[in-house]
N, CA, C and O of each residue as an XYZ file, in Angstrom:
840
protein
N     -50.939     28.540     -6.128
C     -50.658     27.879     -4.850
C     -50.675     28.911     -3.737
O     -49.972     29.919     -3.665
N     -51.535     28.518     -2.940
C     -51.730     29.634     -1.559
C     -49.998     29.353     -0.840
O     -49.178     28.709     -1.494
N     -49.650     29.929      0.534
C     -48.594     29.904      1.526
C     -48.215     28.389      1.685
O     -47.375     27.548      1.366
N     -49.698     28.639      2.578
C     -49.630     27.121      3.419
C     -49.130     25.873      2.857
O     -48.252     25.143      3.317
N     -50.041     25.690      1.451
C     -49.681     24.864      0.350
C     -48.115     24.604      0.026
O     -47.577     23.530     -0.242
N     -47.735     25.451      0.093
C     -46.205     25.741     -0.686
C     -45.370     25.124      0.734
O     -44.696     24.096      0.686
N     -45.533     25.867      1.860
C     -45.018     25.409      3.073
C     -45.206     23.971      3.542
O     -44.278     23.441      4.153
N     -46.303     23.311      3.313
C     -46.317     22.176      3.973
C     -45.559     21.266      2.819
O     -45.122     20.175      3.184
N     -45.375     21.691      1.366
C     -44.776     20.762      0.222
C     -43.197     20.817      0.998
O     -42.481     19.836      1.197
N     -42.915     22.120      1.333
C     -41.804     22.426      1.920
C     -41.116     21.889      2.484
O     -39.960     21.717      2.094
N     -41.759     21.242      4.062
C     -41.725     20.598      5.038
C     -41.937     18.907      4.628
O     -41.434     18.053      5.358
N     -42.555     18.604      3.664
C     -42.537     17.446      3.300
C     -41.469     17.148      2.958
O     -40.913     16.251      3.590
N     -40.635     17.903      1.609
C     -39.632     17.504      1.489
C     -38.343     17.619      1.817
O     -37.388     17.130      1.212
N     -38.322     18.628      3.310
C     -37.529     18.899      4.200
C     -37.027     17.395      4.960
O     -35.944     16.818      5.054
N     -38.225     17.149      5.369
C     -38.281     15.889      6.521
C     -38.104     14.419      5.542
O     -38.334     13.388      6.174
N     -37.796     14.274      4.365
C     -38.443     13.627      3.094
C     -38.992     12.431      3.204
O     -38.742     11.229      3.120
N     -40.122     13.460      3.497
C     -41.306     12.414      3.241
C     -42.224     12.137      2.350
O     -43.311     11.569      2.245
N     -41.154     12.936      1.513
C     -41.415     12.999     -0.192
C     -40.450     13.069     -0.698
O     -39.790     14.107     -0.769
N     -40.008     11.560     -1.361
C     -38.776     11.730     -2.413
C     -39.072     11.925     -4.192
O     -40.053     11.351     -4.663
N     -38.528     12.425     -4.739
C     -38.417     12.782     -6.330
C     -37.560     12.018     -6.557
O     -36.547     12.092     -5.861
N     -37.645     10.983     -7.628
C     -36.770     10.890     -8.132
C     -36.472      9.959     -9.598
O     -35.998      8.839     -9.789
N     -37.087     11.190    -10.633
C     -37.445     11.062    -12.184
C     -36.577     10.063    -12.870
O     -37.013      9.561    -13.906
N     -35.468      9.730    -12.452
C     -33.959      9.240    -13.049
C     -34.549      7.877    -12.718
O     -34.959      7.242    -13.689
N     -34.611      7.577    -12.074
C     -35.091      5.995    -11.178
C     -36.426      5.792    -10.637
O     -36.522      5.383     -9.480
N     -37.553      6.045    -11.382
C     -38.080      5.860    -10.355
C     -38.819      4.623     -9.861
O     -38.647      3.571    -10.476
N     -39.723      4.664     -8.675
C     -40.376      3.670     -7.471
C     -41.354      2.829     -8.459
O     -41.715      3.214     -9.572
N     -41.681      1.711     -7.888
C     -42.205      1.118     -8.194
C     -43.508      0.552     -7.237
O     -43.377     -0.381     -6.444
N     -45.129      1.490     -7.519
C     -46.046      1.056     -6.136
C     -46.428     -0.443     -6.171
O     -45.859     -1.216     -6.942
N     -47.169     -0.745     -5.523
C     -47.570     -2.066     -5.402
C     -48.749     -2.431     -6.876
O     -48.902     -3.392     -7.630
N     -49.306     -1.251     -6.740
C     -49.862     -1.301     -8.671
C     -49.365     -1.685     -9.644
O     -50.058     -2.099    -10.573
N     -47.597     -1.646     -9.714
C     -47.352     -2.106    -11.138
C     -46.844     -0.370    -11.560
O     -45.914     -0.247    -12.357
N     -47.397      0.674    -11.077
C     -47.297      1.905    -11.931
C     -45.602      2.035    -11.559
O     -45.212      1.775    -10.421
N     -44.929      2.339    -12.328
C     -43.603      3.383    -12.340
C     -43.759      4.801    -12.106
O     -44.318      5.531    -12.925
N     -43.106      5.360    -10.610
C     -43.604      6.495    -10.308
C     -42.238      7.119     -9.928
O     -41.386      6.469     -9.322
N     -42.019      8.725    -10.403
C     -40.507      8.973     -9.967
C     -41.014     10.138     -8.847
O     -40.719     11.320     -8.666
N     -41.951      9.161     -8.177
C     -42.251     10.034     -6.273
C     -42.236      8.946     -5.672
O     -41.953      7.920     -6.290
N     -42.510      8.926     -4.448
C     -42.600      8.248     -3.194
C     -42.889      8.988     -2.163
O     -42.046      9.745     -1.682
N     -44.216      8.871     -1.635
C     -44.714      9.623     -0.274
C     -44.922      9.002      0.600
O     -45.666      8.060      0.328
N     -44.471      9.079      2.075
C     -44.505      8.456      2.909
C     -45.061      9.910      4.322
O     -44.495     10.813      4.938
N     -45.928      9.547      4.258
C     -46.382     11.056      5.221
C     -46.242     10.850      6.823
O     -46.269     11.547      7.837
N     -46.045      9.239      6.399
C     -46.130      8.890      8.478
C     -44.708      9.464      9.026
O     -44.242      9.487     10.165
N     -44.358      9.777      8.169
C     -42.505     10.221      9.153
C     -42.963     11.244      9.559
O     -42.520     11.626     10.642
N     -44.044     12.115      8.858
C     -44.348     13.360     10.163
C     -44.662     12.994     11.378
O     -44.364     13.716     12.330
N     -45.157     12.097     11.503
C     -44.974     11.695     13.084
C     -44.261     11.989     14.213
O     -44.537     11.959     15.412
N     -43.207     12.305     13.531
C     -41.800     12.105     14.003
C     -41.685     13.626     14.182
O     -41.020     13.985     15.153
N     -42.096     14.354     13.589
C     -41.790     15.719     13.501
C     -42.383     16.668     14.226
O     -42.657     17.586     13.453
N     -42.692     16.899     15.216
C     -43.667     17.958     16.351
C     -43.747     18.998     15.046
O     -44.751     19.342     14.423
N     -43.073     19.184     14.947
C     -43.391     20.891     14.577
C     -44.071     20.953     13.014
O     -44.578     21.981     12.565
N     -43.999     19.807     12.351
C     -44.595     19.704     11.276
C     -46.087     18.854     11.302
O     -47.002     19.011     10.494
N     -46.066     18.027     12.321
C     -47.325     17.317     12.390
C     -48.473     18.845     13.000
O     -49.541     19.235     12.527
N     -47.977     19.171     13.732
C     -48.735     20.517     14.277
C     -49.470     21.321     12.912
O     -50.559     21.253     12.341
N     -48.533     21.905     12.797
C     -49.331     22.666     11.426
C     -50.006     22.052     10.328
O     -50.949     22.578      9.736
N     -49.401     20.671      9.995
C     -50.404     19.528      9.397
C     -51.960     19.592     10.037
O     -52.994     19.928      9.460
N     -51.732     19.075     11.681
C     -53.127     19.188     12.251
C     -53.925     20.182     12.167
O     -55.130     20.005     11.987
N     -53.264     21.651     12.309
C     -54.162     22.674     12.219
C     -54.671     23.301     11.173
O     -55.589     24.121     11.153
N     -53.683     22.649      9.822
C     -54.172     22.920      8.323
C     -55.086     21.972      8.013
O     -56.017     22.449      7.364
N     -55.192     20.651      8.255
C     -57.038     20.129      8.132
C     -57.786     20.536      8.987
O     -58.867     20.893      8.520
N     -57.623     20.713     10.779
C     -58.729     21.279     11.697
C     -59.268     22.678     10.979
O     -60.471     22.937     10.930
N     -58.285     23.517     10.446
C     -58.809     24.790      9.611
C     -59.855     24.832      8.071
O     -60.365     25.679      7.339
N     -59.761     23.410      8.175
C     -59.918     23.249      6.329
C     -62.168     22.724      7.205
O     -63.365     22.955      7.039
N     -61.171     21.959      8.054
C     -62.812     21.238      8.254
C     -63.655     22.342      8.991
O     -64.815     22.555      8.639
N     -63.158     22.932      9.854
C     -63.866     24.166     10.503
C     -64.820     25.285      9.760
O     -65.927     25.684     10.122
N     -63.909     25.733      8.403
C     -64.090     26.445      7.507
C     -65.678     25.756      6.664
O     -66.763     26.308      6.483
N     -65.127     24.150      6.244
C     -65.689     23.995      5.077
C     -67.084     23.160      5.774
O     -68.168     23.535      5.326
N     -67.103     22.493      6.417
C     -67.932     21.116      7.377
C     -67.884     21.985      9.190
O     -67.351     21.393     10.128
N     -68.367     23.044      9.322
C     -68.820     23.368     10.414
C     -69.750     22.604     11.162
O     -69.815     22.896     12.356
N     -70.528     21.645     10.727
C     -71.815     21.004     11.334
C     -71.453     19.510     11.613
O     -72.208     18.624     12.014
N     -69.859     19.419     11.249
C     -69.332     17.857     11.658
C     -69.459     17.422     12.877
O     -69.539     18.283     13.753
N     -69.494     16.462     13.140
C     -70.101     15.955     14.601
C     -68.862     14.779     14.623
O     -68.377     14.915     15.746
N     -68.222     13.845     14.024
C     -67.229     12.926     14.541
C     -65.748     12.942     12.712
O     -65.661     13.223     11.516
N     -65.038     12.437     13.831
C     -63.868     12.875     12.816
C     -63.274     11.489     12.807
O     -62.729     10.976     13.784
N     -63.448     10.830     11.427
C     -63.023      9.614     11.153
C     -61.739      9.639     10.352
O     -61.683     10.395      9.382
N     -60.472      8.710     10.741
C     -59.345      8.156     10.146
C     -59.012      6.908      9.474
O     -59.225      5.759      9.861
N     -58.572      7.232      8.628
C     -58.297      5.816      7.916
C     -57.365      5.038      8.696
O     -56.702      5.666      9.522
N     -57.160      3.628      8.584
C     -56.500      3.173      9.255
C     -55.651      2.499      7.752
O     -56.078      2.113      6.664
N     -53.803      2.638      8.558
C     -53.340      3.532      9.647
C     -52.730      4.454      9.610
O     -52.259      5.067     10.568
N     -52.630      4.740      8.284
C     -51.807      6.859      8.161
C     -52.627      7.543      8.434
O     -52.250      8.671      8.751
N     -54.271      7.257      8.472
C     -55.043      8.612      8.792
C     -55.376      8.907     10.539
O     -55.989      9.910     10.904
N     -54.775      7.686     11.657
C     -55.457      7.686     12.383
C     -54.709      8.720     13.319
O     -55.379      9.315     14.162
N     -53.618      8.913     13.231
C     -52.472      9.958     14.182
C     -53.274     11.069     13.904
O     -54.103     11.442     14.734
N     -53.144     11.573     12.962
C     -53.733     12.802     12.158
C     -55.099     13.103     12.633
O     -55.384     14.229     13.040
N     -56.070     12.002     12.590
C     -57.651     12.498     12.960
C     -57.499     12.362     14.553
O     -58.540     12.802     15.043
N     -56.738     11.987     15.423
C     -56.529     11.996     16.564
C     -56.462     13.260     17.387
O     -57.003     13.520     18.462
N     -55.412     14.212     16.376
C     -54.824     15.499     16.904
C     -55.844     16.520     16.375
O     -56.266     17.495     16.996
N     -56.232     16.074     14.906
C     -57.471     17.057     14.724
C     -59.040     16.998     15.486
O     -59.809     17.949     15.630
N     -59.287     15.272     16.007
C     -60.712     15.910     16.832
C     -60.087     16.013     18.001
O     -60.990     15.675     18.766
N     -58.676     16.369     19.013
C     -58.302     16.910     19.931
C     -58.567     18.595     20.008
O     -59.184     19.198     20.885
N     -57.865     19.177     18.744
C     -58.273     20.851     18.397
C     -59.989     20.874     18.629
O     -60.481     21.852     19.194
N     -60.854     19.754     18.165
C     -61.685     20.593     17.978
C     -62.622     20.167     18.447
O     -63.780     20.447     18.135
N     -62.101     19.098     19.629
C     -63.001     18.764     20.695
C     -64.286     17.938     20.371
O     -65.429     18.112     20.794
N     -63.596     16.584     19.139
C     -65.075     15.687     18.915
C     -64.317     14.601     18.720
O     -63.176     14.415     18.299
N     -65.440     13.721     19.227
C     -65.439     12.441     18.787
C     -64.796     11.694     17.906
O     -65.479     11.533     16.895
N     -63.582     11.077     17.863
C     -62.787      9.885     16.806
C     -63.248      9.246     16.894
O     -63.789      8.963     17.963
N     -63.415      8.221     15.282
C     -63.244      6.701     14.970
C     -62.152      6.639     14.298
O     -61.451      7.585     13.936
N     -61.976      5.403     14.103
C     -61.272      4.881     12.851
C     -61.218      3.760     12.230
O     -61.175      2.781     12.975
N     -61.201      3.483     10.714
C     -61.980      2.757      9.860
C     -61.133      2.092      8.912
O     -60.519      2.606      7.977
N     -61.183      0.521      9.371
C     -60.457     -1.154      9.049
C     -60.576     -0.725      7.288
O     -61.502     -0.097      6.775
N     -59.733     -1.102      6.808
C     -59.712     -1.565      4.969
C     -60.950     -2.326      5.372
O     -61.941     -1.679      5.033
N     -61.244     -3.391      5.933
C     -61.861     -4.782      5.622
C     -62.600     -4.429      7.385
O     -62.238     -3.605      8.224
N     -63.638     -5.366      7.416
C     -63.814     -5.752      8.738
C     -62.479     -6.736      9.556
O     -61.543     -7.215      8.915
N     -62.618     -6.866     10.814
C     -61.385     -7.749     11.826
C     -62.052     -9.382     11.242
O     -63.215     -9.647     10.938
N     -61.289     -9.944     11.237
C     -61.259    -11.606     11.195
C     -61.665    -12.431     12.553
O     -61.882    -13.630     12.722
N     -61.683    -11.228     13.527
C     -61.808    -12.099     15.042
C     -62.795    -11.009     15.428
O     -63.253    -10.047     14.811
N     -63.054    -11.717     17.267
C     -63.757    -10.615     17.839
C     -64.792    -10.431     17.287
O     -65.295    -11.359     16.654
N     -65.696     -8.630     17.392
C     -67.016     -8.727     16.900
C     -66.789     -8.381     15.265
O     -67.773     -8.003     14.629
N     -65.843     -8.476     14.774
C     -65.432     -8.172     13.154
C     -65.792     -6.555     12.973
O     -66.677     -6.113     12.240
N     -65.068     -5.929     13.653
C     -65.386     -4.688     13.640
C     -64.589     -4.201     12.391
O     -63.396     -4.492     12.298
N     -65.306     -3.362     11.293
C     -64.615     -2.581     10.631
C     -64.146     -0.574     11.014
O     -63.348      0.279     10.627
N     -65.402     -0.749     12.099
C     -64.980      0.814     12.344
C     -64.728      0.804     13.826
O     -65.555      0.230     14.535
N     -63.660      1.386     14.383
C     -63.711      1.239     15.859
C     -63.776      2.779     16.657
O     -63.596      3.793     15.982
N     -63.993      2.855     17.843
C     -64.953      3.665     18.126
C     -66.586      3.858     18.116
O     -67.375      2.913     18.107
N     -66.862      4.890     18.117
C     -68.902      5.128     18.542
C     -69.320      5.831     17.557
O     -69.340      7.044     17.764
N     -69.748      5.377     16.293
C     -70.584      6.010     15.565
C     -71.991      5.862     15.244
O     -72.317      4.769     14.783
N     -73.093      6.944     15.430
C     -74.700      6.195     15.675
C     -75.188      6.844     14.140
O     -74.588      7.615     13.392
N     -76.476      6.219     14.016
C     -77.071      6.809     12.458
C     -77.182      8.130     12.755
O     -77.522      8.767     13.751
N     -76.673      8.494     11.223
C     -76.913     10.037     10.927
C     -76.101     11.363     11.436
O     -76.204     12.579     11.274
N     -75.037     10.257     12.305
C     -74.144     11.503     12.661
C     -73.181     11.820     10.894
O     -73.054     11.121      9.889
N     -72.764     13.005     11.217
C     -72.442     13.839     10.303
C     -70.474     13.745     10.362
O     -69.775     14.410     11.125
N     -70.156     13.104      9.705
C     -68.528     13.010      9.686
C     -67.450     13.251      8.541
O     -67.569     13.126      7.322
N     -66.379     13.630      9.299
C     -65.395     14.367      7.954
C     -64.378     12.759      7.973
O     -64.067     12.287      9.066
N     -63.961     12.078      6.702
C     -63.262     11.517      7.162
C     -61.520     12.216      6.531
O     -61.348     12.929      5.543
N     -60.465     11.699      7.499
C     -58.852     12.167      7.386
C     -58.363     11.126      6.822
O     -58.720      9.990      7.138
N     -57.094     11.491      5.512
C     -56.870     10.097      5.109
C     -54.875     11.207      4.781
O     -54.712     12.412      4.593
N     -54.089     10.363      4.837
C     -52.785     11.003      4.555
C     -52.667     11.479      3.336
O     -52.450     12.682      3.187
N     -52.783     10.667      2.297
C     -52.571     10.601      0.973
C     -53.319      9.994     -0.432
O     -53.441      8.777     -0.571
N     -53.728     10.795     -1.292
C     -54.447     10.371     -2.400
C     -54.218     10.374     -3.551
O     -54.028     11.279     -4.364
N     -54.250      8.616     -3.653
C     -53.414      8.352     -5.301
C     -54.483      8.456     -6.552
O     -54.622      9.284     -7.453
N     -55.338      6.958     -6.117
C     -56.611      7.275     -6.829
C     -57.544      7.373     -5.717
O     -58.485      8.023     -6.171
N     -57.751      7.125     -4.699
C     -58.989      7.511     -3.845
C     -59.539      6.328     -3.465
O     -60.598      6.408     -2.843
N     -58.962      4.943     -3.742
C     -59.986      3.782     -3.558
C     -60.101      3.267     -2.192
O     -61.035      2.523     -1.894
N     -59.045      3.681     -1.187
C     -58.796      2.725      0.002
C     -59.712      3.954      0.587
O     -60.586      3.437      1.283
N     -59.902      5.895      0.570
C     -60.608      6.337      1.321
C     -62.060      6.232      1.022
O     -62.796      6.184      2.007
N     -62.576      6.192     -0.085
C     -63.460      5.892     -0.576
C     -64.257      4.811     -0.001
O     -65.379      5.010      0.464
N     -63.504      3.296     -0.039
C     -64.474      2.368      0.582
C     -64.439      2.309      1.959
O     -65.091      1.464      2.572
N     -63.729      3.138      2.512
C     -63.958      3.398      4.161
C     -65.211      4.377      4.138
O     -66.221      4.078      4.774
N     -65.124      5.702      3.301
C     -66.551      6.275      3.370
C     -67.586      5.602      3.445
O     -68.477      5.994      4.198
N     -67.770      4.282      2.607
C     -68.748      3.379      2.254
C     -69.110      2.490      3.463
O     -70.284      2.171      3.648
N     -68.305      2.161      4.134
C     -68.141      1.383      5.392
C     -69.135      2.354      6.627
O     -70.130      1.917      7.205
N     -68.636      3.507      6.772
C     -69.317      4.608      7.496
C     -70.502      4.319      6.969
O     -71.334      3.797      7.711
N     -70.772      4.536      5.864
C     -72.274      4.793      5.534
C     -73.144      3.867      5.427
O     -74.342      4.005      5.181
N     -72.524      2.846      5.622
C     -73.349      1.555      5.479
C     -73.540      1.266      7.525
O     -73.890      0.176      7.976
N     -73.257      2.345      8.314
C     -73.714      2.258      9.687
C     -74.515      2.935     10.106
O     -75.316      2.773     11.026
N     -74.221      4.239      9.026
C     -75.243      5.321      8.798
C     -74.943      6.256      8.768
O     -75.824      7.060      8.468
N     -73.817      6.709      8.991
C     -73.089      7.868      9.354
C     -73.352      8.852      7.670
O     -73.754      8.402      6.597
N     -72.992     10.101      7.982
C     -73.259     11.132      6.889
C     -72.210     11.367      6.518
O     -71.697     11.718      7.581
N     -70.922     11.508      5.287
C     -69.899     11.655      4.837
C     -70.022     13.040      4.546
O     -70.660     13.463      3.581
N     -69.511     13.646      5.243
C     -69.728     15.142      4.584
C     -68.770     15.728      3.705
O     -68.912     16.787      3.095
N     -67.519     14.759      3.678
C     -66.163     14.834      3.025
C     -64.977     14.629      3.569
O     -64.808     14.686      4.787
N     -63.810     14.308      2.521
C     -62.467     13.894      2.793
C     -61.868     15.032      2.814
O     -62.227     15.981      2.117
N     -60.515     15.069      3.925
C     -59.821     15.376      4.008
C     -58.445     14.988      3.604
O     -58.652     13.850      3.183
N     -57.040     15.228      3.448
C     -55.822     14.587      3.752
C     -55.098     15.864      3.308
O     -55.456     16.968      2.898
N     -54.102     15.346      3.525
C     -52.405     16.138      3.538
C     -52.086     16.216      2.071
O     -51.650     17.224      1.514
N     -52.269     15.393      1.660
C     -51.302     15.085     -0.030
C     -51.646     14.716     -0.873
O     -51.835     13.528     -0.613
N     -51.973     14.923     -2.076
C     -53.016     14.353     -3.342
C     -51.668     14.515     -4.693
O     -50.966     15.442     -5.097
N     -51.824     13.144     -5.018
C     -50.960     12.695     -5.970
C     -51.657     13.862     -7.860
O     -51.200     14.131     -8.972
N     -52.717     14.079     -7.190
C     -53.675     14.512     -8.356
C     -54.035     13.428     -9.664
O     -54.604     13.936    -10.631
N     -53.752     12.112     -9.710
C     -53.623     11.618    -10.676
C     -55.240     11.512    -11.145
O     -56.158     11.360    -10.340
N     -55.403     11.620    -12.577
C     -56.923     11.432    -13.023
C     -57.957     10.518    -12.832
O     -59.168     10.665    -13.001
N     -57.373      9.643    -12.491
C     -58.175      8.638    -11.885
C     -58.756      8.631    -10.479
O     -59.707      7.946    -10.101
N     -57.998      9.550     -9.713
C     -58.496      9.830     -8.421
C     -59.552     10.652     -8.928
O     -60.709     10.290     -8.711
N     -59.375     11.494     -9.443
C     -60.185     12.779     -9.535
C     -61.585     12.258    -10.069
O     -62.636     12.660     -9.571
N     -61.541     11.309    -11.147
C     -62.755     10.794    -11.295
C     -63.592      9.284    -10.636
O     -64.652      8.704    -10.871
N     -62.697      9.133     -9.923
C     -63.795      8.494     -8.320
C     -63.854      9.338     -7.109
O     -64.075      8.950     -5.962
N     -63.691     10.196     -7.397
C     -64.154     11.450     -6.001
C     -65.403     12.006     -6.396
O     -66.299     12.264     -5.592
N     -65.498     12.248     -7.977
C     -66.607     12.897     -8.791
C     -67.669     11.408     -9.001
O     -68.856     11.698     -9.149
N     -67.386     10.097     -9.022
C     -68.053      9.467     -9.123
C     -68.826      9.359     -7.694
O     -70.025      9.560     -7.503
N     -68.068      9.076     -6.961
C     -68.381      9.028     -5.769
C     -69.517      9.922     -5.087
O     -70.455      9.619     -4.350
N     -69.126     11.002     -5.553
C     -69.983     12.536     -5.601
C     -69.550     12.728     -3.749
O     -70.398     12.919     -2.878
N     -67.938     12.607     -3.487
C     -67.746     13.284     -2.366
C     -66.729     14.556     -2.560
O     -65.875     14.628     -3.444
N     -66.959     15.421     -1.682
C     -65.504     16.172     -2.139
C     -64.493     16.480     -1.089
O     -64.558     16.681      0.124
N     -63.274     16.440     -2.212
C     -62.019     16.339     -1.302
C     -61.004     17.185     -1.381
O     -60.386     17.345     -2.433
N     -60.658     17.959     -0.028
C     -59.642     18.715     -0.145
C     -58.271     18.614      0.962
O     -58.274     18.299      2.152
N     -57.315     18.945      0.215
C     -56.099     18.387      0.479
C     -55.537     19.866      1.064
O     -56.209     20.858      0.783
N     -54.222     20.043      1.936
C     -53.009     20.526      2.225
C     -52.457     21.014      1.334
O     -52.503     22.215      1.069
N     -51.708     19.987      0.586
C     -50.626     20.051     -0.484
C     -51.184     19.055     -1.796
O     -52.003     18.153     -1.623
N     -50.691     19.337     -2.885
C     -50.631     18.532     -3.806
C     -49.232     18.432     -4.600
O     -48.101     18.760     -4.243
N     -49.786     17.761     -6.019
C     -48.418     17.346     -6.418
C     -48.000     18.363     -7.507
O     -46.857     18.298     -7.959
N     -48.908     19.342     -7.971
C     -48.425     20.864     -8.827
C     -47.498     21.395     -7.831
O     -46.273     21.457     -7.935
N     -48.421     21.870     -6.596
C     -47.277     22.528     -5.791
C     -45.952     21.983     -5.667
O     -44.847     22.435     -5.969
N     -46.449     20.568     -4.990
C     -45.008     20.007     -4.614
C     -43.722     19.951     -5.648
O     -42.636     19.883     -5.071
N     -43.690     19.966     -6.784
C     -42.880     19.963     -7.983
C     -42.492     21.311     -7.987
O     -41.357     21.708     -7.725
N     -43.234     21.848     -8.219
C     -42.757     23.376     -7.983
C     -42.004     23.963     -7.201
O     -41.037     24.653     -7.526
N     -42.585     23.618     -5.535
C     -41.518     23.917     -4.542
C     -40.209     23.114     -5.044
O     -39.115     23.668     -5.157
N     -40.398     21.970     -5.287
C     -38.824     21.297     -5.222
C     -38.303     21.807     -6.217
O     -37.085     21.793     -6.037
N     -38.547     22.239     -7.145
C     -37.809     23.140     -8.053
C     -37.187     24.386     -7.232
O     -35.982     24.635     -7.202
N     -37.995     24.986     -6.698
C     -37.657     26.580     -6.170
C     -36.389     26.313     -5.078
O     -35.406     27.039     -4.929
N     -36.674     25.170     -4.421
C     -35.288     24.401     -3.308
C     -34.461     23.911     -3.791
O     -33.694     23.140     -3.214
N     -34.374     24.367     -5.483
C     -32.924     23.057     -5.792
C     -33.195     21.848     -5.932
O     -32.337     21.215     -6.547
N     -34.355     21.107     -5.479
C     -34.037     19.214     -5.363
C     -33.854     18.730     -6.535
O     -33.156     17.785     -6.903
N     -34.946     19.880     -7.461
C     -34.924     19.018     -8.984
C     -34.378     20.012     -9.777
O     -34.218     21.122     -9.268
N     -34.021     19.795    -11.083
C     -33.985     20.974    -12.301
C     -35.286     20.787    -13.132
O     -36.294     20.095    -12.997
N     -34.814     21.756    -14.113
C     -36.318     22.037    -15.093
C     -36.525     20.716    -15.832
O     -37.625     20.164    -15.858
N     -35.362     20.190    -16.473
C     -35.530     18.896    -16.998
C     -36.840     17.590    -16.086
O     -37.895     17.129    -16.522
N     -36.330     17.428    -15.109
C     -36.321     16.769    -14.418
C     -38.382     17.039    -13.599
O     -39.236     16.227    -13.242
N     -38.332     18.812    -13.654
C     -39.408     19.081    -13.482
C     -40.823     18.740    -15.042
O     -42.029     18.490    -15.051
N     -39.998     18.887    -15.870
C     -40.596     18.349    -16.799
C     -41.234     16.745    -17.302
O     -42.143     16.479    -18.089
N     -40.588     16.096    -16.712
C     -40.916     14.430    -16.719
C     -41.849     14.301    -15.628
O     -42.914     13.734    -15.872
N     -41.583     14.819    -14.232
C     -42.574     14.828    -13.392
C     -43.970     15.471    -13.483
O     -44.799     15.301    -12.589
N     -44.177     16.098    -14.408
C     -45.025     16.851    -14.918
C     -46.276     15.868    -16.253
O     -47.506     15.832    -16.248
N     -45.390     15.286    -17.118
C     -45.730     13.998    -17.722
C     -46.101     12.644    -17.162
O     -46.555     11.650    -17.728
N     -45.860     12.821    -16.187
C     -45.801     11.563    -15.152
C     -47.161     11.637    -14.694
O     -48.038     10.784    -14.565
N     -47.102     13.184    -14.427
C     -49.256     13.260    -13.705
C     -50.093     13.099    -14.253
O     -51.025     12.806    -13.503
N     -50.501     13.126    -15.764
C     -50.777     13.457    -17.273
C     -51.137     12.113    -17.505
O     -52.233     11.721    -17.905
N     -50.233     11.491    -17.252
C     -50.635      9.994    -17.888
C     -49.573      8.524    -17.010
O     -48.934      7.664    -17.616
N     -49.705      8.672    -15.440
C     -49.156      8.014    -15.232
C     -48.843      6.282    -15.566
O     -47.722      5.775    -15.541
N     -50.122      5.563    -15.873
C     -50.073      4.452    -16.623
C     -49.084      4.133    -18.035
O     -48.502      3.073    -18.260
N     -49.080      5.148    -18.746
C     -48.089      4.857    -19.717
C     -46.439      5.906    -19.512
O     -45.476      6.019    -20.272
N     -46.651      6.358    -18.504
C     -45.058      7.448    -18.232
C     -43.744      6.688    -18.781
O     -43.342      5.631    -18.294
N     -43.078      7.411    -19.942
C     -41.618      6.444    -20.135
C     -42.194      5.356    -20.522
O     -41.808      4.510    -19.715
N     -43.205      4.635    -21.613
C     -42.967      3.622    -21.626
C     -42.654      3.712    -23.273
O     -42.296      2.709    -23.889
């Protein structure tokens, strides 16, 4: 785990916008039993953490997608985020509906995107990858060039990992969920026990505890 990595797990679960909690845990809208819960929009709330959020993807895309031309957000945890990052870096936002609108011109992407522009899209968080994924698809079906995902937080679960590879896009994150366990160990939140179930939990979240 690089600094940054470790720091922004840090700050996540400073502000907690990441709760642990192996003893009890959440229940997503999937059905899965998960002893996390990420909620990344409370950085919102946080100047001083959304900042270095912004400048740890504007750094990631600068580095990796120099030739990006518009900076697309998922709608709606990715859209704060791609807001402040094409502010740093001085391009063009959209941002991109689950679905097309029901009214109006049924827009699924709003904003100006023309064929062949070249775009990074920002997404908060990645469980398996399906909600950023078919927004990529949405882009590309206008014409736009996916040059890759971004976000803050990757659950790492295997199933993401193999629709990113199916997909054949690639995606890089802030923080993940090795680090994040780790830091919360090093802060006290969890013990080793406790780091150990969360650890089983990534491995095979579909059957965890059952």
């Amino acid at each position: 785990m690089n600094n940054l990595q470790e720091e922004i797990a840090k700050n996540l679960l400073d502000i907690h916008a990441v709760f642990l909690n192996p003893q009890a845990p959440f229940t997503w809208a999937s059905g899965i039993k998960s002893p996390i819960y990420c909620d990344n929009r409370i950085t919102m709330s946080y100047p001083s953490v959304r900042k270095k959020i912004s400048k740890g993807l504007a750094k990631i895309i600068t580095d990796q997608y120099p030739e990006v031309e518009v900076i697309a957000g998922t709608a709606t945890a990715g859209i704060p985020h791609a807001a402040w990052v094409s502010e740093l870096l001085n391009l063009p936002m959209v941002y991109i509906r689950s679905k097309p609108k029901d009214h109006g011109k049924g827009n699924q992407i709003e904003g100006k995107i023309t064929s062949g522009q070249k775009i990074v899209v920002i997404e908060d968080l990645i469980s398996t990858g399906g909600s950023v994924l078919e927004a990529c698809q949405a882009a590309e079906k206008e014409g736009a060039i996916v040059l890759g995902v971004v976000a803050i937080f990757s659950y790492e679960l295997p199933k993401g990992v193999e629709n990113f590879a199916k997909a054949g896009l690639p995606l890089t994150v802030l923080t993940n969920y090795s680090t994040l366990i780790q830091t919360a160990l090093k802060q006290e939140y969890i013990n080793e026990a406790e780091l150990s179930l969360l650890k089983d939990w990534k491995d095979d979240p579909e059957n965890w505890q059952k």
